[in-house]
The first five atom37 places (N, CA, C, CB, O) and aatype in JSON, in Angstrom:
{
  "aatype": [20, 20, 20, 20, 20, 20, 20, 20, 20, 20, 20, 20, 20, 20, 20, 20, 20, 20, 20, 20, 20, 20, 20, 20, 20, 20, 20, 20, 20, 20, 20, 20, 20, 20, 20, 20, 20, 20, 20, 20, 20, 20, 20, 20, 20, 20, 20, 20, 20, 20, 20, 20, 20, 20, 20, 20, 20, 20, 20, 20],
  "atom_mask": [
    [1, 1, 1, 1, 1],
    [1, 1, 1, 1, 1],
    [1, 1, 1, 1, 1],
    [1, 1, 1, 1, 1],
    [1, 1, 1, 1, 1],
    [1, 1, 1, 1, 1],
    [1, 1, 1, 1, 1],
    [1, 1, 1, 1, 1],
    [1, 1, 1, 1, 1],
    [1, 1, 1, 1, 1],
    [1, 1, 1, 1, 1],
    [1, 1, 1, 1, 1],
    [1, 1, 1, 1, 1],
    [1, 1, 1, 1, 1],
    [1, 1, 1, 1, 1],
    [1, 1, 1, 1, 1],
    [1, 1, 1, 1, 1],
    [1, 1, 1, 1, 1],
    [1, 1, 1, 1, 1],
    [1, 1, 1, 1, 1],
    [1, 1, 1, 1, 1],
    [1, 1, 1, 1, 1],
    [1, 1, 1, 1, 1],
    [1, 1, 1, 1, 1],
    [1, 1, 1, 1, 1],
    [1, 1, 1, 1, 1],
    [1, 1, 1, 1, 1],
    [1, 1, 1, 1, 1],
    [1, 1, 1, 1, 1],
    [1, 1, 1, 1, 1],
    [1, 1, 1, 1, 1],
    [1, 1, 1, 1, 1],
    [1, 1, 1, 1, 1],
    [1, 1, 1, 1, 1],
    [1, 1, 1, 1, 1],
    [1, 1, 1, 1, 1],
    [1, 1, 1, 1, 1],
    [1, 1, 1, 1, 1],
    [1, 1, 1, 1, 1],
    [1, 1, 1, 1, 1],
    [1, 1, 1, 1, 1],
    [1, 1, 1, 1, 1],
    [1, 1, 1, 1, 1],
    [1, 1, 1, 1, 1],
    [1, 1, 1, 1, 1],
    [1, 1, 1, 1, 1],
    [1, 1, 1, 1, 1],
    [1, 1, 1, 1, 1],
    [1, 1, 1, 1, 1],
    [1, 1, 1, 1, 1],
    [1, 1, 1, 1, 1],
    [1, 1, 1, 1, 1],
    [1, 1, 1, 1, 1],
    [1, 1, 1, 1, 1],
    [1, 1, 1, 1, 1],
    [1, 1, 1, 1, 1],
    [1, 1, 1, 1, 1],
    [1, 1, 1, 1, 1],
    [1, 1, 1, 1, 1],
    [1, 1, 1, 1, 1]
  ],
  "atom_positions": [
    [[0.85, -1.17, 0.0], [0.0, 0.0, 0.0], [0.9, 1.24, 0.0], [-0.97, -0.01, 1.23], [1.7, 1.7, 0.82]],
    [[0.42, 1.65, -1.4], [1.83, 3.16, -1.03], [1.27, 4.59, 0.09], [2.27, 4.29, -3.08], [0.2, 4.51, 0.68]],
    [[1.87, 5.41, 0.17], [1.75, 6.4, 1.33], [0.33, 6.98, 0.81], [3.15, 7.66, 1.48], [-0.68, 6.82, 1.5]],
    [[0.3, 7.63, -0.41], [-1.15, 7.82, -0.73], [-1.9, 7.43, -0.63], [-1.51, 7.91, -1.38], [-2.97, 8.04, -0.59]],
    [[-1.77, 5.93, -0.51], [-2.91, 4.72, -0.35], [-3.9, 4.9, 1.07], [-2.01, 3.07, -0.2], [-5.11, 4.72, 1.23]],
    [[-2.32, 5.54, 2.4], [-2.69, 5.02, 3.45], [-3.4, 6.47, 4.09], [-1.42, 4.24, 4.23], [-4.4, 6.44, 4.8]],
    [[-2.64, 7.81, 3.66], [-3.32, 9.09, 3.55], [-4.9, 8.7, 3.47], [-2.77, 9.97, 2.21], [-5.65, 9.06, 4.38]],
    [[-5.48, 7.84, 2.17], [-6.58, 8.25, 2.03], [-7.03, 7.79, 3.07], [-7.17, 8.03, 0.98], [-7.58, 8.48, 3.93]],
    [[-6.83, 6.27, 3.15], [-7.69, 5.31, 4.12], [-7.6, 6.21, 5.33], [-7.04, 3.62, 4.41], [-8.77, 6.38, 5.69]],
    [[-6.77, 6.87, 6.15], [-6.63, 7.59, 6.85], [-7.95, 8.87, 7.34], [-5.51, 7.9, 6.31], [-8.63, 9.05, 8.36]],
    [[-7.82, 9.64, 5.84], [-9.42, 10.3, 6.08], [-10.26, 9.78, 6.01], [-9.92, 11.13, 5.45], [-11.24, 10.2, 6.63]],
    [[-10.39, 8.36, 5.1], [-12.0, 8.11, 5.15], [-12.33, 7.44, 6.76], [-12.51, 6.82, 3.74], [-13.37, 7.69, 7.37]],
    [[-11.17, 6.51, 7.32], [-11.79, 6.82, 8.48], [-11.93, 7.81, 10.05], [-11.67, 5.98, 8.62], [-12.54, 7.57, 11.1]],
    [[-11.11, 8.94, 9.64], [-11.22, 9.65, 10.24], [-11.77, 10.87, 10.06], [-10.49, 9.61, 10.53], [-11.12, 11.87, 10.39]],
    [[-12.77, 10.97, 9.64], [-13.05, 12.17, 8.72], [-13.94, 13.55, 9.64], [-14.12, 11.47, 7.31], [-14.25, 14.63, 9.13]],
    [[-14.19, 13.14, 11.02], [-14.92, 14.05, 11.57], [-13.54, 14.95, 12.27], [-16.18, 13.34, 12.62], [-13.66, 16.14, 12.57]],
    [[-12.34, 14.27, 12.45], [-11.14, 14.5, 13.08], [-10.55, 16.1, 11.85], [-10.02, 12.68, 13.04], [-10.51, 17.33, 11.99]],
    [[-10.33, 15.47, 11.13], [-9.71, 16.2, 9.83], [-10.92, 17.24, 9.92], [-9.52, 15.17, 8.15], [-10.66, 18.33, 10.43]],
    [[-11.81, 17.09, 9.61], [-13.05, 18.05, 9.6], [-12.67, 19.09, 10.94], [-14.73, 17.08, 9.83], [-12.3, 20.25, 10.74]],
    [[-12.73, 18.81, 11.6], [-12.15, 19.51, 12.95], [-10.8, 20.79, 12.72], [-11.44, 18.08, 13.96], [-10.53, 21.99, 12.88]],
    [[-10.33, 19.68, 12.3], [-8.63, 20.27, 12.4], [-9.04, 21.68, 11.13], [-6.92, 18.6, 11.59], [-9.0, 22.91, 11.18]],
    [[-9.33, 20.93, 10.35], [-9.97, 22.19, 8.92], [-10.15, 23.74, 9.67], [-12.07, 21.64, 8.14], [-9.71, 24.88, 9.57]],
    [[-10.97, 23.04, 10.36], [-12.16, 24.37, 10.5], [-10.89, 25.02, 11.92], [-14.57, 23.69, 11.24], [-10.86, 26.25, 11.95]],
    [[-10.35, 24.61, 12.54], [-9.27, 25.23, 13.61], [-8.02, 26.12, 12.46], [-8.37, 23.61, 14.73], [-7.74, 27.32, 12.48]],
    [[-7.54, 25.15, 11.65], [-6.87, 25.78, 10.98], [-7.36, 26.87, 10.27], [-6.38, 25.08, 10.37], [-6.76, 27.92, 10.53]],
    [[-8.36, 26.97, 9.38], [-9.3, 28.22, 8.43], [-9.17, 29.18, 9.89], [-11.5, 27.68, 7.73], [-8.48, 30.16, 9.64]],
    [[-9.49, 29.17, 10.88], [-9.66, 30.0, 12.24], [-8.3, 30.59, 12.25], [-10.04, 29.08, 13.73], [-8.11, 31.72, 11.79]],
    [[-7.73, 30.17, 12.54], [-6.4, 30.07, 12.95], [-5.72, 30.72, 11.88], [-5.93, 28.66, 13.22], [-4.52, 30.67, 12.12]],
    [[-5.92, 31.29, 10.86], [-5.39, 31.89, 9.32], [-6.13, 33.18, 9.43], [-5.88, 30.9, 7.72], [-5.61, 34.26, 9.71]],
    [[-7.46, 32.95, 9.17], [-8.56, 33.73, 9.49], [-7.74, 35.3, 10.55], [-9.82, 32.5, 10.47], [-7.53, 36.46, 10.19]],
    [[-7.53, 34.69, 11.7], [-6.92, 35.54, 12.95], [-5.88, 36.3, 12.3], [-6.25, 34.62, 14.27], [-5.83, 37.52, 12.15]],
    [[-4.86, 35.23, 11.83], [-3.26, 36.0, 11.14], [-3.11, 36.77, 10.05], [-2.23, 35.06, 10.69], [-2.06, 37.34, 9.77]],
    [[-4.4, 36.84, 9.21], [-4.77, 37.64, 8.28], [-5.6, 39.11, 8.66], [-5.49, 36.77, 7.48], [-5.9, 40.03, 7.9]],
    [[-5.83, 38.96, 10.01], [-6.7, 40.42, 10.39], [-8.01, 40.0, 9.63], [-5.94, 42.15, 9.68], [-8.34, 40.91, 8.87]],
    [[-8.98, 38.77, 9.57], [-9.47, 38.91, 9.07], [-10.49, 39.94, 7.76], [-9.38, 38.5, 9.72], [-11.53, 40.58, 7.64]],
    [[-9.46, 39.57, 7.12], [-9.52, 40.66, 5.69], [-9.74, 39.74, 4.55], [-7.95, 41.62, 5.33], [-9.96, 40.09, 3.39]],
    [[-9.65, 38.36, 5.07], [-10.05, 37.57, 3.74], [-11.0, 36.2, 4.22], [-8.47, 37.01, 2.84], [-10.81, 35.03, 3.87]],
    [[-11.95, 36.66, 5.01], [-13.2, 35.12, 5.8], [-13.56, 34.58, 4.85], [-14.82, 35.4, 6.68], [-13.19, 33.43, 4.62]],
    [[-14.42, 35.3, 4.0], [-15.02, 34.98, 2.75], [-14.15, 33.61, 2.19], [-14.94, 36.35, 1.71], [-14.49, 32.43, 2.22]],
    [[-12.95, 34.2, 1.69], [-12.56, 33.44, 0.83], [-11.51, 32.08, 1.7], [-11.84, 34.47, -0.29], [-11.17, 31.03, 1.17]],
    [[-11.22, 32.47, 2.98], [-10.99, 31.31, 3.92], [-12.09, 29.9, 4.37], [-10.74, 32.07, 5.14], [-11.87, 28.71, 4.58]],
    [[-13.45, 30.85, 4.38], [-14.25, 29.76, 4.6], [-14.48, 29.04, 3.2], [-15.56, 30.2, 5.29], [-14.36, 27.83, 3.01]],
    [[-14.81, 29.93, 2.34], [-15.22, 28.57, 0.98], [-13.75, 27.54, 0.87], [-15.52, 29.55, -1.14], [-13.9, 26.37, 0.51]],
    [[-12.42, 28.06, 1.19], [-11.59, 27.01, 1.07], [-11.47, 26.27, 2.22], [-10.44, 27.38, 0.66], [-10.64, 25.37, 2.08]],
    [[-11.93, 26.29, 3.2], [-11.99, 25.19, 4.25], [-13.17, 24.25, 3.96], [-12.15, 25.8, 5.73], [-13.19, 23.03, 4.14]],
    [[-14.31, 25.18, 3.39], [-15.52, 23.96, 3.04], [-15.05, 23.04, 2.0], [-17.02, 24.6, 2.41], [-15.27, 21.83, 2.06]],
    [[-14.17, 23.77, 0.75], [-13.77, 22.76, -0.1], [-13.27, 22.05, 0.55], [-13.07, 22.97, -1.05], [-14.06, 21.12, 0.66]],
    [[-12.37, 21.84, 1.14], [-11.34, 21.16, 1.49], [-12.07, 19.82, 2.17], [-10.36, 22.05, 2.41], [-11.88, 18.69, 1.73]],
    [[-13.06, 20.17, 3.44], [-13.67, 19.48, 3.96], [-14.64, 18.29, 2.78], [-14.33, 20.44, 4.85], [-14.86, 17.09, 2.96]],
    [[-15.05, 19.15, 1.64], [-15.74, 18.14, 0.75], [-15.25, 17.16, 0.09], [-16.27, 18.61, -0.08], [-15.88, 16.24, -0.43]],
    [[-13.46, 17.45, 0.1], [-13.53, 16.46, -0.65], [-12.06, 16.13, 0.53], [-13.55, 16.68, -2.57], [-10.91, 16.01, 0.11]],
    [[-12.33, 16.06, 1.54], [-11.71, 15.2, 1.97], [-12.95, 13.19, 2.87], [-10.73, 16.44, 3.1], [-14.16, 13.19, 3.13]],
    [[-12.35, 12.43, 2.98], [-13.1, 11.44, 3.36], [-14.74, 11.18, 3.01], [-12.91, 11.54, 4.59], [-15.2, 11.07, 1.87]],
    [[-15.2, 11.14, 3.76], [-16.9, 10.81, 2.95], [-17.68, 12.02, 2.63], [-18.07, 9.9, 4.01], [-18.81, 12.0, 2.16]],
    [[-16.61, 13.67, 3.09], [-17.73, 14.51, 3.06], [-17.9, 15.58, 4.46], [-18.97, 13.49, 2.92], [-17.75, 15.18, 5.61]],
    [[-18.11, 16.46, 4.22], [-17.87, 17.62, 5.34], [-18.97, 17.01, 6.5], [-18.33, 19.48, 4.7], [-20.18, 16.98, 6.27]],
    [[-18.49, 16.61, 7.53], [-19.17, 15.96, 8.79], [-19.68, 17.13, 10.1], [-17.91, 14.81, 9.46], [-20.39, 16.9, 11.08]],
    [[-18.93, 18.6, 9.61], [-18.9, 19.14, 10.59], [-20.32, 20.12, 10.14], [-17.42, 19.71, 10.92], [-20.55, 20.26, 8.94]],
    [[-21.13, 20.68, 11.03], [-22.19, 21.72, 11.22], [-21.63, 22.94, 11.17], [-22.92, 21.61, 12.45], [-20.56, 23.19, 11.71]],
    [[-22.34, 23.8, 10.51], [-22.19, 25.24, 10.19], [-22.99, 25.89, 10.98], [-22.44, 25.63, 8.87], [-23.05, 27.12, 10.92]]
  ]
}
């Protein structure tokens, strides 16, 4: 199983974890930017969340 292999298996079963971490990190950028760019932090954390594991697990 190569490293990519195990990455994926990785999110699909952890996917509420990663979902988590997403949305701390987008925060966490969000802050260091003076929020001057949310907008475009949150649609890339939602992407991110969609297509990581089965699918964004976390509530808005």
């Amino acid at each position: 199983m190569s490293f990519l292999d195990k990455a994926k298996d990785f999110l699909d079963k952890h996917d509420d974890k990663v979902d988590q971490a997403l949305d701390k990190i987008g925060d966490e950028v969000d802050k260091r930017t003076g929020h001057k760019h949310s907008a475009h932090i949150d649609k890339a954390v939602d992407e991110a969340q969609k297509r990581t594991g089965q699918g964004d697990t976390t509530r808005h």
